[in-house]
Backbone as CSV, one residue per row, in Angstrom:
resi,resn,N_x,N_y,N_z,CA_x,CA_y,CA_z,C_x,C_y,C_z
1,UNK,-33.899,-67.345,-85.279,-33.354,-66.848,-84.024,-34.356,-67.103,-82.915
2,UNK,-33.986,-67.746,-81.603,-35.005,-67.924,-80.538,-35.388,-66.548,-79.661
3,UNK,-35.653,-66.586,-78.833,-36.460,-65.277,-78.126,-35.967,-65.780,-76.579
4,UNK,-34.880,-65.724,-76.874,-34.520,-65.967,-74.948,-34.332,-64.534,-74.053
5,UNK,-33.974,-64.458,-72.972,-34.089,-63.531,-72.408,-32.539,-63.445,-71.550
6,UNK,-31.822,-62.096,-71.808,-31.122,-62.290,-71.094,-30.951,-61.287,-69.784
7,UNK,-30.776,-61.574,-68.737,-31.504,-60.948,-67.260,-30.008,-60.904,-66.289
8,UNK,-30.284,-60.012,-65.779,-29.321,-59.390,-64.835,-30.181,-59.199,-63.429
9,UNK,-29.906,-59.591,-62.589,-30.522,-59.834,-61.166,-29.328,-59.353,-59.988
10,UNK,-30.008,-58.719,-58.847,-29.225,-58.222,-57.787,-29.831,-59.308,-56.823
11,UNK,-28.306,-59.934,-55.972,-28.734,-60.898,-54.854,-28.235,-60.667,-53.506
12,UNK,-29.240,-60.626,-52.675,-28.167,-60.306,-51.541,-27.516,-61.884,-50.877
13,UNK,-26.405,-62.467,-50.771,-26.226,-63.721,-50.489,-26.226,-63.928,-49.396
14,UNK,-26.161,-62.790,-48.466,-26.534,-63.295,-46.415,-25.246,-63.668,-46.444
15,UNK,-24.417,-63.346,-46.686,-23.150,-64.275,-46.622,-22.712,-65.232,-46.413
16,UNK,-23.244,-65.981,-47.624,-23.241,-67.184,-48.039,-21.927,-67.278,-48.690
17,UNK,-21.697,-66.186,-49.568,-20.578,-66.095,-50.874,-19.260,-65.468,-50.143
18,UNK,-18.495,-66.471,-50.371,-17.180,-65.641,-50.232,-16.626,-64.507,-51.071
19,UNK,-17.018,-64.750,-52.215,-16.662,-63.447,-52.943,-17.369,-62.270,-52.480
20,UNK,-18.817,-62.344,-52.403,-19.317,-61.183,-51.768,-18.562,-60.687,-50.670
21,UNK,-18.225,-61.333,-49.892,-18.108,-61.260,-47.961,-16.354,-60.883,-47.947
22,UNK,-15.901,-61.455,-49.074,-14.659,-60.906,-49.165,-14.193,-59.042,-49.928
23,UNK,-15.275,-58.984,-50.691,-15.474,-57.735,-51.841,-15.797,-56.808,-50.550
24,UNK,-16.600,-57.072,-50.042,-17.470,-56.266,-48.734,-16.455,-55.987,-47.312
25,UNK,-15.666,-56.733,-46.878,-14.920,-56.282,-45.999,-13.961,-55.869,-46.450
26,UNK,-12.955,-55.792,-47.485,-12.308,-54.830,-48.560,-12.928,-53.875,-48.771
27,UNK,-14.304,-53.581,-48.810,-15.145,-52.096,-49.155,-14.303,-51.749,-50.551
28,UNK,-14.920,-52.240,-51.568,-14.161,-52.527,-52.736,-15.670,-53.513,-54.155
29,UNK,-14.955,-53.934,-55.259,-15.987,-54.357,-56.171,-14.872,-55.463,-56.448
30,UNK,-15.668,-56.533,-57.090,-15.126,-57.989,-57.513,-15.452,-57.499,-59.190
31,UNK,-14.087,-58.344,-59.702,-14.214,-58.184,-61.558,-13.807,-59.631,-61.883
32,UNK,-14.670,-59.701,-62.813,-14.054,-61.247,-63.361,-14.101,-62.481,-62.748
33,UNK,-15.367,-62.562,-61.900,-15.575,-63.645,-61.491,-15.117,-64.869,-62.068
34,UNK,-14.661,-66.179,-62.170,-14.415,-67.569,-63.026,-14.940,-68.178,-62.284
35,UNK,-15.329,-69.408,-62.442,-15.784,-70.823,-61.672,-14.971,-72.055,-62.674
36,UNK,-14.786,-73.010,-61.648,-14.017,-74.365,-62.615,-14.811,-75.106,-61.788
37,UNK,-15.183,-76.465,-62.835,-15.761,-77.585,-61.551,-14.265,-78.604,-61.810
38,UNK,-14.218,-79.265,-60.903,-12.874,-80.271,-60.940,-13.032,-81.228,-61.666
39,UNK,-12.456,-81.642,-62.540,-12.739,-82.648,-63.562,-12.481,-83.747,-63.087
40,UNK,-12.444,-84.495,-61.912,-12.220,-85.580,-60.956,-13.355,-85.877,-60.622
41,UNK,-14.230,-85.204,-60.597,-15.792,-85.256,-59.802,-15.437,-85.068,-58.741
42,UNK,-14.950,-84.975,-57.806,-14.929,-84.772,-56.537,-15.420,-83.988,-55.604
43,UNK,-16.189,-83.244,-56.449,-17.498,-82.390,-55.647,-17.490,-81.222,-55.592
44,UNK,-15.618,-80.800,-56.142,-15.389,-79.824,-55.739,-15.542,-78.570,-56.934
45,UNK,-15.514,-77.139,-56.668,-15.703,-76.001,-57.388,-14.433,-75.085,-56.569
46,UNK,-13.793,-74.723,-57.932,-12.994,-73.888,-57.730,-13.062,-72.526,-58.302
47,UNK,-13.256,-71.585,-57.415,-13.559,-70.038,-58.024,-12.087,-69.035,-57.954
48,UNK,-11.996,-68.064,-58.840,-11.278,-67.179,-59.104,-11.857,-65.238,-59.105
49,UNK,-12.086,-64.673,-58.494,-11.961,-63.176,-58.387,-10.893,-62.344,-58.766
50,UNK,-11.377,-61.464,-58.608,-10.117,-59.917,-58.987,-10.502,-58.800,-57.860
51,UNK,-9.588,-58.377,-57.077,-9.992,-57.153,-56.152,-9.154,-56.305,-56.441
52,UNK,-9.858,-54.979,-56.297,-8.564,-53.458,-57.092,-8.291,-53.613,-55.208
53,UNK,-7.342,-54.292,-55.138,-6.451,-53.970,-53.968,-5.164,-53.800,-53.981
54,UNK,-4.139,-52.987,-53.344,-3.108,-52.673,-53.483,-2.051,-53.974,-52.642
55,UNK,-2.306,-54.664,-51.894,-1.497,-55.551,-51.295,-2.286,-57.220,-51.103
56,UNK,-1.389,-58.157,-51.852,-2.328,-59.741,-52.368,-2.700,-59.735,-50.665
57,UNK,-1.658,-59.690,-49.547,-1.984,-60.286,-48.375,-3.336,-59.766,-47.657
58,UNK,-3.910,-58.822,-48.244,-4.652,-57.803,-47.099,-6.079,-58.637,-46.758
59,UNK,-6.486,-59.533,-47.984,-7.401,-60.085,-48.059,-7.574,-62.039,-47.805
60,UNK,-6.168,-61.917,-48.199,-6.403,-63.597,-48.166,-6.152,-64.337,-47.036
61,UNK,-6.962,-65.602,-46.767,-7.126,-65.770,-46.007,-6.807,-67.454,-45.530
62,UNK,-7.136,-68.217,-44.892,-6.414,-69.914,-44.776,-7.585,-70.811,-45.776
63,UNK,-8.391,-70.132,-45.789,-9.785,-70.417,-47.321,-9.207,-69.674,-48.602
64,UNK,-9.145,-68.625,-48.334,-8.741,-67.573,-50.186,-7.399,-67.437,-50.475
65,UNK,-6.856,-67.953,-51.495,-4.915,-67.415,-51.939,-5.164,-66.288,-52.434
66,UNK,-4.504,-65.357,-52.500,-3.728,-64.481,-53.654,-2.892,-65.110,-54.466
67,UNK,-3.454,-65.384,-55.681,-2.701,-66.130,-56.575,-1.636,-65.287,-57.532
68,UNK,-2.060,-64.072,-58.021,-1.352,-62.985,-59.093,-2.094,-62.100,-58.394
69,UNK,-1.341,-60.755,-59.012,-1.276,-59.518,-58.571,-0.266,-58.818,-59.924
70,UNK,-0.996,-57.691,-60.262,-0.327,-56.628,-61.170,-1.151,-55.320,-60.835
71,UNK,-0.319,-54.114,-60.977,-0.807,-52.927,-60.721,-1.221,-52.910,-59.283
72,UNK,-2.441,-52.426,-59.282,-3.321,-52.079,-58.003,-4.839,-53.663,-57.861
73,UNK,-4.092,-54.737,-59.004,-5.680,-55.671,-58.607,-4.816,-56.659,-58.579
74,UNK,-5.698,-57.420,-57.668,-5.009,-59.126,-57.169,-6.406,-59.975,-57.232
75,UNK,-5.860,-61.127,-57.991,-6.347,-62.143,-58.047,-6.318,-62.902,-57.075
76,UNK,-7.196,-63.512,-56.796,-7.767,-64.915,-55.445,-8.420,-65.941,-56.261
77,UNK,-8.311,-67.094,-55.029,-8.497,-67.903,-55.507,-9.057,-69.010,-54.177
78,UNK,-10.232,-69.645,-54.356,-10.856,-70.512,-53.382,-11.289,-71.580,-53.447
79,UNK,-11.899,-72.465,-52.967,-12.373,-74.445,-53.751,-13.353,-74.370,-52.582
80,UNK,-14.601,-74.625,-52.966,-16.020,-75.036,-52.004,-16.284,-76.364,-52.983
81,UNK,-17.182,-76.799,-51.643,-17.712,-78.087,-51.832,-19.244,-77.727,-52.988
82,UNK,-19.812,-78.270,-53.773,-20.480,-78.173,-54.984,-21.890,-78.108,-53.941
83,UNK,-23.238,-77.946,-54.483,-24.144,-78.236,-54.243,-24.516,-77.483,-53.089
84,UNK,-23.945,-76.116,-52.577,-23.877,-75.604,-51.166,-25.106,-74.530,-51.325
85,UNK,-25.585,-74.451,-52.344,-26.711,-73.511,-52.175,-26.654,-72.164,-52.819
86,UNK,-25.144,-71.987,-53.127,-25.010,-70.419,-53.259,-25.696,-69.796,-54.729
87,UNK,-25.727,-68.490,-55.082,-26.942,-67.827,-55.956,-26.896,-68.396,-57.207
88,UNK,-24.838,-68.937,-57.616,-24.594,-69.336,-59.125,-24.958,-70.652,-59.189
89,UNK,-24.882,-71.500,-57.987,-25.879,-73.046,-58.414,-27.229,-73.165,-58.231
90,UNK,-27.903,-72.044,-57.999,-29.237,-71.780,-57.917,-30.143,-71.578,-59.543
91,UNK,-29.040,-70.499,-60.147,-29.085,-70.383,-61.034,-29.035,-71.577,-62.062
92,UNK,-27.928,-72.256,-61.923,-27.526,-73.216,-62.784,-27.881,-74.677,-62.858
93,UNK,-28.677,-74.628,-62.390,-29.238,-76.148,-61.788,-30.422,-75.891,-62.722
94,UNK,-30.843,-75.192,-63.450,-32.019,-74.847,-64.697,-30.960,-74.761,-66.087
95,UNK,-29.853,-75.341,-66.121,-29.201,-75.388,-67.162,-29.177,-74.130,-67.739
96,UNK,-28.804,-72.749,-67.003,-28.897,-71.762,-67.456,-27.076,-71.282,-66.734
97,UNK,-26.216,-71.481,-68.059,-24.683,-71.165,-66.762,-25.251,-69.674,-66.766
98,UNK,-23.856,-68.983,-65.441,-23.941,-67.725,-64.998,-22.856,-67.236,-66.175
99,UNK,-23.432,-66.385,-67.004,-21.697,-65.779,-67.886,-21.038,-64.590,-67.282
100,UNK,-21.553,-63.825,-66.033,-21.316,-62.613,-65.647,-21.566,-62.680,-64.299
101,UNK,-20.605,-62.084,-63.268,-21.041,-62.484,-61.868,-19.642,-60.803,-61.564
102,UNK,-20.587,-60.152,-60.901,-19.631,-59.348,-60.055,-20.579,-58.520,-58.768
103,UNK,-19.778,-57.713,-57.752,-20.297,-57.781,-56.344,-20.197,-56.252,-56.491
104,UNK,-20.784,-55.873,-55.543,-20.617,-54.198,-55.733,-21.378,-53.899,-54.536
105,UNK,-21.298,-53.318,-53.228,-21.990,-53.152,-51.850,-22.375,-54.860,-51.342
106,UNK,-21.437,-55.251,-51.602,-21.540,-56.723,-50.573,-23.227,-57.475,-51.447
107,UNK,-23.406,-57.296,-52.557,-24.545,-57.827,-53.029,-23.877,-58.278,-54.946
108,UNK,-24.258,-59.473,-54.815,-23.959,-60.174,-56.192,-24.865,-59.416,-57.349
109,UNK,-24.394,-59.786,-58.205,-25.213,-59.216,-60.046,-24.147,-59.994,-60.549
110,UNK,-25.705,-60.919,-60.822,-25.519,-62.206,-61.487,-26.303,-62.136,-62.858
111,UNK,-25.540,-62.080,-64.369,-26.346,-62.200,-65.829,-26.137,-63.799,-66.158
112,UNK,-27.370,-64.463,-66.945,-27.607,-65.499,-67.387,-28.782,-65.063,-69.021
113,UNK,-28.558,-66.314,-69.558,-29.620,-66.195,-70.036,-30.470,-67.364,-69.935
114,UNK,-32.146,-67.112,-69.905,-33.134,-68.289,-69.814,-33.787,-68.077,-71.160
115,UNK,-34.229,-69.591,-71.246,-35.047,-69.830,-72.632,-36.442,-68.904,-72.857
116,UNK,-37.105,-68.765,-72.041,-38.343,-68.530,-71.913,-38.579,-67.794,-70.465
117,UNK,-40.244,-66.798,-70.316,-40.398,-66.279,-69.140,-40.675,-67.150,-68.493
118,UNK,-41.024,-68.532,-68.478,-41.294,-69.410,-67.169,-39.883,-70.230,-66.505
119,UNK,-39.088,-70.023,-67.819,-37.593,-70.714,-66.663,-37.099,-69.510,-65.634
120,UNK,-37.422,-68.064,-66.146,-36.800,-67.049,-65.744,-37.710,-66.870,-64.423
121,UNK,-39.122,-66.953,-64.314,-39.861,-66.867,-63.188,-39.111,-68.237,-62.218
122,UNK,-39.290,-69.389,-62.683,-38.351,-70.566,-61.613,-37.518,-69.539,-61.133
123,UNK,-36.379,-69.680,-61.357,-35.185,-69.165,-61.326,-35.277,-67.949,-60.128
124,UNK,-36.247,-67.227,-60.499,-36.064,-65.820,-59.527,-36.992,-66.437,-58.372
125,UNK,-37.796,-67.417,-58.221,-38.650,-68.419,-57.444,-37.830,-68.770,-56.500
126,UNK,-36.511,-69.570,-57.415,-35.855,-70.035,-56.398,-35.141,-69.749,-55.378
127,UNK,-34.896,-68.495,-56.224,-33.364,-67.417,-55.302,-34.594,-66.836,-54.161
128,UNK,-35.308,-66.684,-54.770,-36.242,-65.909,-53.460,-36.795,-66.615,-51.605
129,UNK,-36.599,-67.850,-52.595,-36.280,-68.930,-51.357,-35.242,-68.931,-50.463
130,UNK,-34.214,-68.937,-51.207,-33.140,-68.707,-50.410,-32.411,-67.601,-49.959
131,UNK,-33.019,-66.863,-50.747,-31.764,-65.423,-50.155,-32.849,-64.421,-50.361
132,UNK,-32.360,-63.467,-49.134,-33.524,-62.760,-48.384,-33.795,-61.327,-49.442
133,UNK,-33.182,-61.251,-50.458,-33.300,-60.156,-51.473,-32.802,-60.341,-52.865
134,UNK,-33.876,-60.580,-53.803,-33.424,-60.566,-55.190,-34.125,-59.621,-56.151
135,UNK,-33.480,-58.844,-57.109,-34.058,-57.824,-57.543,-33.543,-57.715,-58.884
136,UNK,-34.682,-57.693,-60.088,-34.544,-57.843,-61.602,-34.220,-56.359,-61.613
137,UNK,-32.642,-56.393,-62.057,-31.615,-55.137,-62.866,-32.058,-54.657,-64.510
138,UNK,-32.018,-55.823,-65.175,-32.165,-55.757,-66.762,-32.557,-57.145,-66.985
139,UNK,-33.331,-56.620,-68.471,-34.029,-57.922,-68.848,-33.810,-57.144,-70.623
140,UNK,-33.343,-58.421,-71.292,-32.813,-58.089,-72.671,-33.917,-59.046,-73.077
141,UNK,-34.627,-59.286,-74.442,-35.248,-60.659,-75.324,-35.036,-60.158,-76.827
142,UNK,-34.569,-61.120,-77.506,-34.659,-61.274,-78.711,-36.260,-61.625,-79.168
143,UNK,-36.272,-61.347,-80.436,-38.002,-61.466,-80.633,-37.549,-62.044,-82.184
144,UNK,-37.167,-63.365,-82.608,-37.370,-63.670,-84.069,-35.859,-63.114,-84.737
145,UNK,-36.327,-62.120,-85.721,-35.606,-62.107,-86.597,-35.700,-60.079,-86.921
146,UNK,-36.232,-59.668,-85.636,-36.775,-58.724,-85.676,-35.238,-57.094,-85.248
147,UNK,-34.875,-56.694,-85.372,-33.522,-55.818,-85.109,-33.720,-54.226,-84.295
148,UNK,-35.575,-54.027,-84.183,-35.111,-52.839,-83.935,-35.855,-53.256,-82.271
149,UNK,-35.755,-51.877,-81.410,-36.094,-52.680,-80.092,-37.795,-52.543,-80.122
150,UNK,-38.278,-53.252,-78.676,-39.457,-53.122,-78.730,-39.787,-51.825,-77.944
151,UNK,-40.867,-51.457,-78.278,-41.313,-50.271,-77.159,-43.497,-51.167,-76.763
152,UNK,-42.515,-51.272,-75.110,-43.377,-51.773,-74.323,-44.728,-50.896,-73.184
153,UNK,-45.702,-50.848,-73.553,-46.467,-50.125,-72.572,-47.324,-50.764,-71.731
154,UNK,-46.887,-50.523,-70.263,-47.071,-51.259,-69.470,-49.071,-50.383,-68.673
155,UNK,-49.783,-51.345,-68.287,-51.222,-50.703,-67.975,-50.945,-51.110,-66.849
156,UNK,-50.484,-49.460,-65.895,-50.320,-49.711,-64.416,-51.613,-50.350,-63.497
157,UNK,-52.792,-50.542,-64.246,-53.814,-51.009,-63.641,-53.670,-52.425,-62.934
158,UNK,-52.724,-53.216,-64.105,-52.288,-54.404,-63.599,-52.168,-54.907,-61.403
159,UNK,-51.321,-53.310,-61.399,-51.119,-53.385,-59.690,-52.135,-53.174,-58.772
160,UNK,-52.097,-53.390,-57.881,-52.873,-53.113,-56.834,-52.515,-51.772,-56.351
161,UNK,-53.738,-51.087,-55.259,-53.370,-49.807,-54.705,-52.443,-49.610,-54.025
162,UNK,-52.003,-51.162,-53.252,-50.552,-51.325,-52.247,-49.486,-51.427,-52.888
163,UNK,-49.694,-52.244,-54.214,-48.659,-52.434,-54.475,-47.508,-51.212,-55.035
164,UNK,-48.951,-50.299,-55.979,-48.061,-49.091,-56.612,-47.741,-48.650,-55.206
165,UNK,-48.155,-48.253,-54.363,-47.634,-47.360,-53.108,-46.428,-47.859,-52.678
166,UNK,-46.419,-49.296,-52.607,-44.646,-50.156,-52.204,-43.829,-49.780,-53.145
167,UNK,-43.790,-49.538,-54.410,-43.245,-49.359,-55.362,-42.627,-47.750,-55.525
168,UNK,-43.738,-46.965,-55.324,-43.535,-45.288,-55.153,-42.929,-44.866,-53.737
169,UNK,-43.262,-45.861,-53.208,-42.552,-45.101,-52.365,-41.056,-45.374,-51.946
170,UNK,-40.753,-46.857,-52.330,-39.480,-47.569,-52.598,-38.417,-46.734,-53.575
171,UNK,-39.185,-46.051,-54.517,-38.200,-44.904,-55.548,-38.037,-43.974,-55.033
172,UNK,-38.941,-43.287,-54.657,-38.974,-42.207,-53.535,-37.671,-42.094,-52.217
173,UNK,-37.837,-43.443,-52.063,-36.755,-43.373,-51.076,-35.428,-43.826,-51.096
174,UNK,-35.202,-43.938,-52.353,-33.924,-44.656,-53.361,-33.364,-46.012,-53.101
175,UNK,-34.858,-46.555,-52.816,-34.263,-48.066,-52.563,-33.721,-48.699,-53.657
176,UNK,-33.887,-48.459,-54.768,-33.304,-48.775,-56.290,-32.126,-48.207,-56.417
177,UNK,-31.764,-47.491,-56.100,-30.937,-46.561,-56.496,-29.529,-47.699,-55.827
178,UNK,-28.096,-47.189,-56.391,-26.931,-47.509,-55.550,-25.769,-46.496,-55.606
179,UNK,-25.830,-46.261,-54.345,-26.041,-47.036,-53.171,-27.143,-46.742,-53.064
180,UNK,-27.194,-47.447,-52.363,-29.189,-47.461,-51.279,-29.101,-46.357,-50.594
181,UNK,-30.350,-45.493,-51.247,-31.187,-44.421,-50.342,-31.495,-45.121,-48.728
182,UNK,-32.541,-45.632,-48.964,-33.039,-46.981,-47.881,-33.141,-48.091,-48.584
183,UNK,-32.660,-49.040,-46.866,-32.657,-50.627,-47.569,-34.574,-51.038,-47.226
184,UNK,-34.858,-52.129,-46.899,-35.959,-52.615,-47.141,-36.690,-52.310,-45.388
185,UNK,-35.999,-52.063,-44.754,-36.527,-51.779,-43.167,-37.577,-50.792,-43.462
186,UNK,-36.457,-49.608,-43.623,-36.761,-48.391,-43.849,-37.539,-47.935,-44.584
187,UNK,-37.624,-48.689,-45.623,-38.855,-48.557,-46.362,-40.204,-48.841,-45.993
188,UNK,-40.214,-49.921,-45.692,-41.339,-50.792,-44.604,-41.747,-49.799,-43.384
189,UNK,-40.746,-49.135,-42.500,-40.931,-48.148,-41.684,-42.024,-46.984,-41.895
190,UNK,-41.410,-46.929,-43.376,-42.037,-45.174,-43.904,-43.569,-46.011,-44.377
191,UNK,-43.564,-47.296,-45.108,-45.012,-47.697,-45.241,-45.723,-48.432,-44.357
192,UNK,-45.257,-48.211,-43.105,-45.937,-48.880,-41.882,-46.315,-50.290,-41.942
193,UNK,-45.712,-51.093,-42.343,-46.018,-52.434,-42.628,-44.231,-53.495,-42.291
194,UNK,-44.475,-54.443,-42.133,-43.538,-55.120,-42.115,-42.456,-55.463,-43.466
195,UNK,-41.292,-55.906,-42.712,-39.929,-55.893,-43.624,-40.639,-57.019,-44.250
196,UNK,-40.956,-58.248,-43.949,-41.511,-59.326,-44.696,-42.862,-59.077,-45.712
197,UNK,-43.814,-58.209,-45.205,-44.927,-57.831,-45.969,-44.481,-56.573,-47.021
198,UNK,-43.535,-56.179,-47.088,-42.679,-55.114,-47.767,-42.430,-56.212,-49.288
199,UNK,-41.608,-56.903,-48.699,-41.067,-57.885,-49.686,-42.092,-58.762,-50.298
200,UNK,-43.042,-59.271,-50.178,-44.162,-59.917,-50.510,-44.220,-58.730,-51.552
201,UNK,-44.699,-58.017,-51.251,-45.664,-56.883,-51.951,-44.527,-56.609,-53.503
202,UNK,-43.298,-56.310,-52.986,-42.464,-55.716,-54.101,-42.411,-56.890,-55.369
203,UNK,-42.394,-57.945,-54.419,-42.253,-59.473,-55.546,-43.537,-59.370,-56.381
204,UNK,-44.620,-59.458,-55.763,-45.620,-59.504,-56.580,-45.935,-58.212,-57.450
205,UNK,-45.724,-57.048,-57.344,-45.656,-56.056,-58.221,-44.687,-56.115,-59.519
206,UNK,-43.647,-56.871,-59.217,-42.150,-56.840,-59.940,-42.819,-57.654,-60.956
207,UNK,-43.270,-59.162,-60.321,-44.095,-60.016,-61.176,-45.024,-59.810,-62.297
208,UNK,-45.741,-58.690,-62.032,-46.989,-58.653,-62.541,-46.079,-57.456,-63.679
209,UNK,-45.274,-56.263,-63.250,-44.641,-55.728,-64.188,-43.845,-56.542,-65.215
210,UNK,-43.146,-57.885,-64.416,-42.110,-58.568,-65.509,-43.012,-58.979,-66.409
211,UNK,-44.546,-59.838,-66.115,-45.202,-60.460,-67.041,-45.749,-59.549,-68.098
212,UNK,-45.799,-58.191,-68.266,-46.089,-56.863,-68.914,-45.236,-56.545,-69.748
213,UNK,-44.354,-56.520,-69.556,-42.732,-56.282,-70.216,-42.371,-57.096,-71.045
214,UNK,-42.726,-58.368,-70.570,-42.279,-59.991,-71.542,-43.340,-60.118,-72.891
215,UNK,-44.788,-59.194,-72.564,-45.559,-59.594,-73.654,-46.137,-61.025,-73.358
216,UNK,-46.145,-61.429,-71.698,-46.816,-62.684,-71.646,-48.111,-63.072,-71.077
């Protein structure tokens, strides 16, 4: 048995994603994300959602159909051009498909699995490039042939004095939490430092915890 990792990540897409941007002005959650690529090559990607909405029209738009509808959820349906940047070809461009994709406060949670902690560091590398908030949810690893779980102890020494303080005080103020206590301003506010030096700080703490956790 290999030792891959399987990881659940929160993205904020800037509204990039129609599914997000559509889930979010519905004030509502996406189920069942699908993706098709067109078997023509033609560049194109065709996606499928689910919204618990009561009427197909309320949402769709001269971009999104309402394709089906039963009960209180309607299916949509959209075609983007391939290669556009968004979080699931970010992901997938490391040969890692997305098997799980749903939206919940206008922010994606996206599960994959990667081979190893250095495809999984790429990967969260990359999204961090592009989209202004990504944040490790769960992290699963198989270890061998081994069945029971691990119990991991992490030596908070690893962090810096800033960093635990970005961190404590980020819980403190339920930036983890969802909904959001505070988003990342506000946090930055209460630690007198900038929204950008906020985020620096949380990445590199997250880092130094993920590499603790992985046993690497």
């Amino acid at each position: 048995m290999g030792s891959g990792i399987r990881a659940e990540l929160r993205v904020d897409a800037d509204g990039s994603c129609p599914v997000a941007s559509t889930a979010a002005d519905a004030g509502t959650s996406t189920f069942s994300v699908s993706r098709g690529i067109d078997p023509g090559e033609s560049g194109t990607v065709t996606e499928e959602f689910m919204l618990d909405s009561a009427t197909a029209d309320d949402h769709a738009t001269d971009e999104i159909d309402a394709v089906f509808t039963y009960g209180s959820k309607t299916v949509y349906r959209f075609s983007r051009e391939r290669g556009r940047g968004c979080p699931c070809e970010c992901v997938e461009q490391f040969d890692c498909p997305v098997v799980d994709v749903q939206t919940r406060d206008g922010m994606l949670y996206l599960v994959f699995h990667a081979a190893d902690i250095g495809e999984l560091q790429n990967i969260i590398t990359t999204l961090r490039e592009t989209f202004p908030q990504v944040d490790i949810r769960r992290l699963l690893r198989t270890r061998g042939e081994q069945s029971n779980h691990d119990l991991v102890f992490v030596d908070r020494g690893r962090l810096t004095e800033r960093q635990r303080e970005v961190l404590t005080t980020a819980h403190r103020l339920g930036y983890f939490e969802r909904p959001k206590g505070a988003n990342a301003g506000e946090v930055a506010e209460a630690l007198d430092i900038s929204r950008s030096t906020f985020t620096e700080h949380l990445a590199a703490a997250q880092t130094k915890l993920l590499d603790a956790i992985l046993d690497e």
